[in-house]
C-alpha positions as CSV (number, residue, x, y, z in Angstrom):
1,X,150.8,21.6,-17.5
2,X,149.7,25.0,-16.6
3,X,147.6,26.3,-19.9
4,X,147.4,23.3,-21.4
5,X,143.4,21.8,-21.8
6,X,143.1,18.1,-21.2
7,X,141.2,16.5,-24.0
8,X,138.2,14.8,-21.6
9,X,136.2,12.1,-23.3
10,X,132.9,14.6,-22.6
11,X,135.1,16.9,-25.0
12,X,135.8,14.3,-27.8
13,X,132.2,12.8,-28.1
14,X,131.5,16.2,-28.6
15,X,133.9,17.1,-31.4
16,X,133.0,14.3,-33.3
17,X,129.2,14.9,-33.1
18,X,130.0,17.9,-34.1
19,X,131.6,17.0,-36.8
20,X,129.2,14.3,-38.3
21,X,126.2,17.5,-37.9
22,X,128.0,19.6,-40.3
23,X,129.1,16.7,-42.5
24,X,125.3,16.0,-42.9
25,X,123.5,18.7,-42.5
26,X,123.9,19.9,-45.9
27,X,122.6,16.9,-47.5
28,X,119.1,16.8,-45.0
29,X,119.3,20.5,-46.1
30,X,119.6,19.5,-50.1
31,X,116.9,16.7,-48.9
32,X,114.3,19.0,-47.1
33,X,114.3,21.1,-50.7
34,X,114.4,19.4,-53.1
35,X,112.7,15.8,-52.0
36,X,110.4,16.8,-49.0
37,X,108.9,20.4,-50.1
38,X,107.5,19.8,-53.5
39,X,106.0,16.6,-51.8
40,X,103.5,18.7,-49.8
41,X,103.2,21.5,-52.3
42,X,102.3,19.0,-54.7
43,X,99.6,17.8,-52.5
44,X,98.6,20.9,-51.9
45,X,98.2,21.7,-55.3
46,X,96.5,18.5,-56.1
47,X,93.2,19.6,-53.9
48,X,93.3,22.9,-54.9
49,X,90.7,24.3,-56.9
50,X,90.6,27.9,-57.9
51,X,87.9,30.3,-59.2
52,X,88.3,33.8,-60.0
53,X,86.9,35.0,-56.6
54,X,88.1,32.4,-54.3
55,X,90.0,28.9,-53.9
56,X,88.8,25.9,-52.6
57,X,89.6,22.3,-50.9
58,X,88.3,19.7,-53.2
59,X,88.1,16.3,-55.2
60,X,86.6,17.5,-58.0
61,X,90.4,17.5,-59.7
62,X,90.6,13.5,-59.3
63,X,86.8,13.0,-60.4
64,X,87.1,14.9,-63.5
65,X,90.7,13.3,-64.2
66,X,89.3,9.8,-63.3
67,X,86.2,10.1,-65.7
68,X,88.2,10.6,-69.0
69,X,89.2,7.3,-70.8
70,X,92.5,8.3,-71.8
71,X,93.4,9.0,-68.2
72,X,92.4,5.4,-67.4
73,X,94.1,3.6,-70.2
74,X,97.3,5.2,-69.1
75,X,97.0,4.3,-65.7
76,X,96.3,1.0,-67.2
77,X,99.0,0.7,-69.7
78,X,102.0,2.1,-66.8
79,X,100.5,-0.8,-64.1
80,X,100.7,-3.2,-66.7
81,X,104.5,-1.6,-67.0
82,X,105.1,-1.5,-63.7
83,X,104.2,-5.1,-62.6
């Protein structure tokens, strides 16, 4: 019995949690690239307005995209779609 480590429930619970973290963490790895970060770069982008000299925080993206008729009827035609 010398040598010999006793498997201790503390040991087990700890194996398979260990276990389960690898299994998954590549998947909320796959999940934070893909899914989460263009999310907030999109955003980011979205209120973004850039000049030659300097960039800015701004709505002036949605006013000038909510002010053209074709933007309107589209957004029109894919609710109509949707519901």
């Amino acid at each position: 019995m010398f040598g010999i480590k006793k498997n201790t429930i503390k040991s087990v619970v700890f194996n398979k949690n260990t276990q389960a973290i690898l299994l998954i963490s590549p998947l909320v790895i796959f999940l934070l690239i893909f899914s989460v970060y263009p999310i907030f770069q999109s955003f980011f982008n979205a209120f973004k307005v850039e000049n030659n000299t300097n960039w800015r925080l701004g709505f002036s993206n949605f006013s000038s995209l909510f002010s053209k008729s074709a933007f309107r009827d589209a957004l029109k035609n894919s609710t109509i779609l949707f519901f």
